[in-house]
C-alpha positions in Angstrom: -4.4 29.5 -10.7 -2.4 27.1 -8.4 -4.0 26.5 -5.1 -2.5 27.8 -1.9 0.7 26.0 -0.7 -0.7 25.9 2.7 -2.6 23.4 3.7 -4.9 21.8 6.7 -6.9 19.0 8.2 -10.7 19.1 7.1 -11.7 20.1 10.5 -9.8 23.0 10.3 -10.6 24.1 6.9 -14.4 23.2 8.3 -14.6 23.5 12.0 -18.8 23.0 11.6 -18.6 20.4 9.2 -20.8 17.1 10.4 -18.7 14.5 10.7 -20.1 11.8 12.6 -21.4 11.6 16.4 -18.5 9.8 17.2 -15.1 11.7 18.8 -11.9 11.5 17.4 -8.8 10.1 19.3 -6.1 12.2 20.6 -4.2 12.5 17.3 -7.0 12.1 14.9 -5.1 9.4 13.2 -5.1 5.4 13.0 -1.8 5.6 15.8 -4.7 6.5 18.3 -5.1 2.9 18.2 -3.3 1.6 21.3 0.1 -0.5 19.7 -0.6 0.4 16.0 2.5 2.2 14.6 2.9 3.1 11.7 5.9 5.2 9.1 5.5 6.8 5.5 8.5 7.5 3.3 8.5 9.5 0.4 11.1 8.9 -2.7 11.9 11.8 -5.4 14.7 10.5 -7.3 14.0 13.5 -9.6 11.0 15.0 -11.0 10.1 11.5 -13.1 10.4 9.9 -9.9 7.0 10.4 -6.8 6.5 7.4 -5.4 6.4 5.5 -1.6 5.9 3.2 1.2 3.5 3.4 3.9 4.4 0.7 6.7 2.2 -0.3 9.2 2.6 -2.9 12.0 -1.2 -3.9 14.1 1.1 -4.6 16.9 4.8 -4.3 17.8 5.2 -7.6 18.5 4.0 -9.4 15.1 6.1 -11.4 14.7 5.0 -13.5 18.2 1.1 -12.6 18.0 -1.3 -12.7 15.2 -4.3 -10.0 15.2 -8.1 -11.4 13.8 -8.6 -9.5 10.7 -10.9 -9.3 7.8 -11.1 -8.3 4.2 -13.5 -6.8 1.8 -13.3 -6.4 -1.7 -15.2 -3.7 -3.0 -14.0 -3.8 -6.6 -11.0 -6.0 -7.7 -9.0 -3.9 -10.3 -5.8 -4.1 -8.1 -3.5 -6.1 -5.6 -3.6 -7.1 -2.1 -1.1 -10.0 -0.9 -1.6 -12.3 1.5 -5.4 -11.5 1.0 -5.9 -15.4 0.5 -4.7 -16.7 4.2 -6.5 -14.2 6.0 -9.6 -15.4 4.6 -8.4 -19.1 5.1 -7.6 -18.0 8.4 -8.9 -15.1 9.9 -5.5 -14.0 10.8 -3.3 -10.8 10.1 0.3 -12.4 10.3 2.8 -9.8 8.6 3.3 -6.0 8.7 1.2 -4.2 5.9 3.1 -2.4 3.0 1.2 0.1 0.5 3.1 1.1 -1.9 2.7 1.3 -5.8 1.9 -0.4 -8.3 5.0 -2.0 -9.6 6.4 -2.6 -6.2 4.6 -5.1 -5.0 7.3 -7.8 -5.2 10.2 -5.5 -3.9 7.8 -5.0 -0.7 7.3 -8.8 -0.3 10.8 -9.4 -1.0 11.3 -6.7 1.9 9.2 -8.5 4.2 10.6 -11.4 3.8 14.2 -10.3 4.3 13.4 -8.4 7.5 12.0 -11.9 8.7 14.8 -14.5 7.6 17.4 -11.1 9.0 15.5 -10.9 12.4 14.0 -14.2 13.2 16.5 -17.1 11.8 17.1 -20.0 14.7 20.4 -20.9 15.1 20.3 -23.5 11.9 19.6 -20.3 9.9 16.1 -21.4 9.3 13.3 -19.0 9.4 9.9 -21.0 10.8 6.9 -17.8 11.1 4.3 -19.1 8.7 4.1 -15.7 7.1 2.1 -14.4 4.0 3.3 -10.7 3.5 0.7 -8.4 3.4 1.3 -5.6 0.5 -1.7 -3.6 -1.4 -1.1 -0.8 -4.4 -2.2 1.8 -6.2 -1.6 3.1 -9.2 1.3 6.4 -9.6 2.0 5.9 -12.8 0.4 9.7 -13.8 3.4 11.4 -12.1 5.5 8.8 -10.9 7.9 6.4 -14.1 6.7 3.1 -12.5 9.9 1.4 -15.2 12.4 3.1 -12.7 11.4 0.3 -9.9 12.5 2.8 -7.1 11.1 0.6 -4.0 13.8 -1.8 -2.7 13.4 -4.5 0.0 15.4 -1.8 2.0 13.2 0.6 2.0 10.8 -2.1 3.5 12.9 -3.2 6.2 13.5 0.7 7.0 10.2 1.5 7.4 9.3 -1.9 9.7 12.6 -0.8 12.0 11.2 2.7 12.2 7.3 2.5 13.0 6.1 4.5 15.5 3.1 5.8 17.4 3.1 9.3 16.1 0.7 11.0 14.2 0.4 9.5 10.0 2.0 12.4 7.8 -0.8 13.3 5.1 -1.3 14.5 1.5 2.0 13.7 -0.6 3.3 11.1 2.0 4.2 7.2 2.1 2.9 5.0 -0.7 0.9 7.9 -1.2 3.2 10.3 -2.5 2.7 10.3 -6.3 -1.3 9.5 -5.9 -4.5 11.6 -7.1 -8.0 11.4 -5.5 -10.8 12.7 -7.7 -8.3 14.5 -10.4 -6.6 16.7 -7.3 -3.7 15.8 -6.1 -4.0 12.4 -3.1 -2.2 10.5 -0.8 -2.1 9.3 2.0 -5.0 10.3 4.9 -6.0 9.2 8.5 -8.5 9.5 11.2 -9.8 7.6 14.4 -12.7 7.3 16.4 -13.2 7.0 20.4 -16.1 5.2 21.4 -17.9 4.0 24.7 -18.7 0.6 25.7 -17.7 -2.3 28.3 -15.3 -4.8 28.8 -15.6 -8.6 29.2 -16.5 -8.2 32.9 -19.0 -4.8 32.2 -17.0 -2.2 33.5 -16.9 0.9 31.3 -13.9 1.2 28.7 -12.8 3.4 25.9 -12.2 1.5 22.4 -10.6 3.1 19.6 -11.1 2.8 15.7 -8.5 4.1 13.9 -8.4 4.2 9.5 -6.1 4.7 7.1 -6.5 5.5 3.0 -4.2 5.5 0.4 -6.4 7.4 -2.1 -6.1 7.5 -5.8 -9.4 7.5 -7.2 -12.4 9.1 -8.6 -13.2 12.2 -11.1 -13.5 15.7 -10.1 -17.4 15.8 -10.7 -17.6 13.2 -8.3 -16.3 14.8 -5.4 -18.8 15.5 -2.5 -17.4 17.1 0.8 -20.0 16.9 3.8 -23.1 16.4 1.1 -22.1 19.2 -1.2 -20.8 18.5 -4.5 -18.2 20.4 -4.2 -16.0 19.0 -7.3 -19.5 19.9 -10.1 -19.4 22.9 -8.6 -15.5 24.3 -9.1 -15.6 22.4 -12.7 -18.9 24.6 -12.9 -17.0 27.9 -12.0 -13.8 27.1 -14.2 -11.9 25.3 -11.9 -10.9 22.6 -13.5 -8.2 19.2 -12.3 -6.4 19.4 -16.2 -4.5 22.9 -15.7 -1.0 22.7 -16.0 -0.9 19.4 -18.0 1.6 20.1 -21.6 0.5 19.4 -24.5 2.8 16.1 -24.9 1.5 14.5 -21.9 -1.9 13.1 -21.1 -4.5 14.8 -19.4 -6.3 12.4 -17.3 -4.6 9.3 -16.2 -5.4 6.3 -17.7 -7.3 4.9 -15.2 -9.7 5.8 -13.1 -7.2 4.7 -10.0 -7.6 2.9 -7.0 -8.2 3.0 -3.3 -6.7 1.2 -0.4 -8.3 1.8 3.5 -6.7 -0.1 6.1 -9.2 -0.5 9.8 -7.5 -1.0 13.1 -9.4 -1.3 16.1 -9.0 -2.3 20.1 -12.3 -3.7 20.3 -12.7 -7.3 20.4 -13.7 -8.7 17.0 -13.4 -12.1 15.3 -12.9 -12.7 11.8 -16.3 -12.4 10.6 -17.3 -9.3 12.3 -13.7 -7.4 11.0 -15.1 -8.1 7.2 -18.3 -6.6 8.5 -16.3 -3.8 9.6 -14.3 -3.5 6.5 -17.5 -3.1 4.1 -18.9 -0.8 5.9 -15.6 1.7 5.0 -17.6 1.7 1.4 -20.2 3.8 3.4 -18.0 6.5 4.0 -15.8 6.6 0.8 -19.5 6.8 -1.3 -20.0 10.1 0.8 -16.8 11.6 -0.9 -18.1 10.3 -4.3 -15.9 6.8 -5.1 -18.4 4.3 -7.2 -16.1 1.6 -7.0 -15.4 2.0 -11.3 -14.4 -0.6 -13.3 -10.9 -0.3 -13.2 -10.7 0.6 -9.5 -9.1 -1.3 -6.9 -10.6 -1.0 -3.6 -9.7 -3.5 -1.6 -10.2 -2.8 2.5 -9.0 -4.9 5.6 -9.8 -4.6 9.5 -8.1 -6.1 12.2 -8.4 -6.1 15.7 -5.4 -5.6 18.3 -7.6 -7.2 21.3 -7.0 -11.2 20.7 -3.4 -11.7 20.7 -3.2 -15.2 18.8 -0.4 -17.1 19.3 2.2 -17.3 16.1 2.3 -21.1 15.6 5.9 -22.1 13.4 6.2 -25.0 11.4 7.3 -26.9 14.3 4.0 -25.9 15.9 5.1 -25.7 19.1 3.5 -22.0 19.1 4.7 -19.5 22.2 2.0 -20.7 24.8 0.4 -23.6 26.5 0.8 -27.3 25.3 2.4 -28.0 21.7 -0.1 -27.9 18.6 -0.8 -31.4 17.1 -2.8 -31.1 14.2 -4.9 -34.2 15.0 -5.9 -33.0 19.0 -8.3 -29.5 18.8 -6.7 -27.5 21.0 -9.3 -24.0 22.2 -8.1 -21.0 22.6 -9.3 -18.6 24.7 -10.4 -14.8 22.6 -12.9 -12.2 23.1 -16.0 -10.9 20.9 -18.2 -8.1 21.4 -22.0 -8.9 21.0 -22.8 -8.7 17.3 -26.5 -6.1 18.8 -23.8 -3.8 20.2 -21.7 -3.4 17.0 -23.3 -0.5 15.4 -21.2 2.2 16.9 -18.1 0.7 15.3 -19.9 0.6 12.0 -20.8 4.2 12.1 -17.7 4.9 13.5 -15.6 3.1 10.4 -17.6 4.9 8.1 -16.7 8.5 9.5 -13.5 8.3 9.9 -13.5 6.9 6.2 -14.7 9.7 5.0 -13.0 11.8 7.1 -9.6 10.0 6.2 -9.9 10.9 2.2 -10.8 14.5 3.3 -7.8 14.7 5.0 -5.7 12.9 2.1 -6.9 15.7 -0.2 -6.7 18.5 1.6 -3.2 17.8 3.8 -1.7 17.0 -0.4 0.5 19.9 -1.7 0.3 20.6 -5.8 2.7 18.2 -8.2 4.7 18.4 -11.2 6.0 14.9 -12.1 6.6 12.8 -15.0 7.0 14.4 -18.5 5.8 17.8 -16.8 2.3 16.1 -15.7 1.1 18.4 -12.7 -1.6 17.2 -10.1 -3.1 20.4 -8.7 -4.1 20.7 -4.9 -7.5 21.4 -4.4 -7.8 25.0 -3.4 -9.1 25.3 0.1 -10.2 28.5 0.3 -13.0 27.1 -2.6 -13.8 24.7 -0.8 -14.7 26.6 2.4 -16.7 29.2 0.4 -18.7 26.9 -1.3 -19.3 24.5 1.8 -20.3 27.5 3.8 -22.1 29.3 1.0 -24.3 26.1 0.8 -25.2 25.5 4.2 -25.6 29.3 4.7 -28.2 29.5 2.2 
């Protein structure tokens, strides 16, 4: 039986439902993060066709200021450009495109157009040192990757239209055509607020924001606030292959992949945003993801609170004296105190798991290529047995 079409954030389907001491932002969503924006597109050329983008900029202004970011690779079945210079540098100096699998190059090609239509001097050269920054997963279960549906337009599109409103879940962005544990995935989002102090010890509010593109796991896998929730509905008949014909495969043939992009406003360096970003593997091994062979999960942070200067080739960069590469030149940044970190690492790691909760349950059932059909996971279930448990 198909699951309900309605569907809900995981704090509504389970008010009580532990999930972290930390408090969520305003919208619940990586936008919380002050100058993040962020805008999903969804393509269905027709019912072969369920595929994405999901555009995020760390600042509106990238294209003058770098952010310090940081990457972890948790397993390395799958693609993340521009993954090389940030660990050469440090530095987050393009947008961020996920997308799918086979449109990886039309999303650098994007990239690259937006920058040689929008920041060309007047010799028509282009001088921002830029790596573009794309990651994918796999849609190939309901989604005819051969049709190459992403164009460099749809890139350019989405960096015009960012904005700071709440991410659209569930069948949304680069997550449109994407399954987590064997239901029906996509795209999901949360944030964190969290005390502390500035640079000069008065009190501030600093905000960690995450978002997933989810298309992992197996059904048995899937735990939901310590429960396995996924054993349990295979146990009572509820099963991820109804629907799928006879001609088409059952399972996809991988075990997919998962994406989780970290934006925060406190002050980190390079170093302490990889920190960040493997600490994310804490909260996607409460929802069950092993990191499986042929899983890519590949996670970056950056920060928003350093604003580095974008140095062009001519290195004459867009403050103070002009670079020469023979004369160190210091710049001045800010970096919270490794002992006082720990709230950000909890905090990552909640609204992590909180993010893929959010990807499944916001996602709406799917029929796609050659009749394949991705169910939605039925919430009603999910409450009963969630509530059942902890009842008992």
């Amino acid at each position: 039986m198909a699951a309900p079409s309605r569907r809900a954030r995981i704090r509504e389907v389970l008010p009580q439902l532990s999930l972290g001491k930390w408090p969520p932002g305003p919208l619940n969503s990586i936008t919380d993060v002050p100058g993040v924006l962020v805008h999903t597109e969804s393509i269905h050329a027709d019912q072969n066709v369920n595929t994405g983008i999901t555009t995020i900029l760390p600042r509106k202004d990238w294209d003058r200021h770098a952010s310090f970011a940081g990457i972890f690779r948790f397993n390395g079945c799958g693609e993340m450009t521009g993954a090389h210079w940030i660990d050469e540098t440090g530095l987050l100096t393009s947008p961020i495109i996920l997308t799918n699998t086979t449109a990886v190059g039309d999303a650098y090609r994007g990239i690259m157009e937006y920058a040689f239509r929008n920041f060309t001097d007047d010799a028509g050269e282009m001088g921002l040192v830029i790596f573009p920054v794309v990651a994918e997963t796999f849609d190939g279960y309901l989604s005819d990757q051969s049709k190459f549906s992403v164009t460099p337009e749809h890139i350019i599109r989405g960096i015009d239209n960012a904005s700071a409103d709440q991410v659209p879940e569930g069948n949304t962005g680069g997550g449109t055509g994407m399954m987590c544990h064997r239901y029906k995935g996509g795209t999901g989002s949360s944030s964190r607020s969290i005390n502390g102090y500035d640079i000069n010890g008065n009190s501030v509010t600093y905000t960690l924001g995450v978002l997933v593109q989810a298309n992992y796991g197996t059904q048995e896998n899937l735990h939901i606030g310590g429960i396995p929730v996924g054993r349990i509905l295979k146990e009572q008949g509820v099963t991820t292959e109804t629907g799928a014909p006879a001609h088409g495969s059952k399972e996809p043939r991988k075990d997919g992949s998962i994406i989780i992009v970290i934006a925060t406003d406190a002050p980190l360096v390079p170093i302490q945003l990889q920190r960040l970003a493997t600490r994310a593997t804490v909260g996607l091994g409460k929802v069950g993801g092993y990191g499986n062979n042929s899983s890519g999960d590949i996670f970056l942070a950056f920060s928003t609170a350093n604003k580095i200067s974008f140095q062009e080739f001519s290195m004459g960069g867009n403050d103070g004296p002009p670079v020469d590469p023979y004369k160190p030149l210091p710049r001045a940044v800010q970096m919270s105190d490794n002992d006082s970190i720990n709230c950000l690492f909890e905090a990552v790691a909640d609204a992590t798991e909180e993010a893929i909760y959010n990807c499944i349950c916001m996602a709406k059932s799917m029929t796609g290529l050659k009749g394949r059909r991705a169910e939605a996971v039925d919430l009603e279930k999910v409450k009963a047995i969630v509530v059942g448990r902890r009842g008992s």
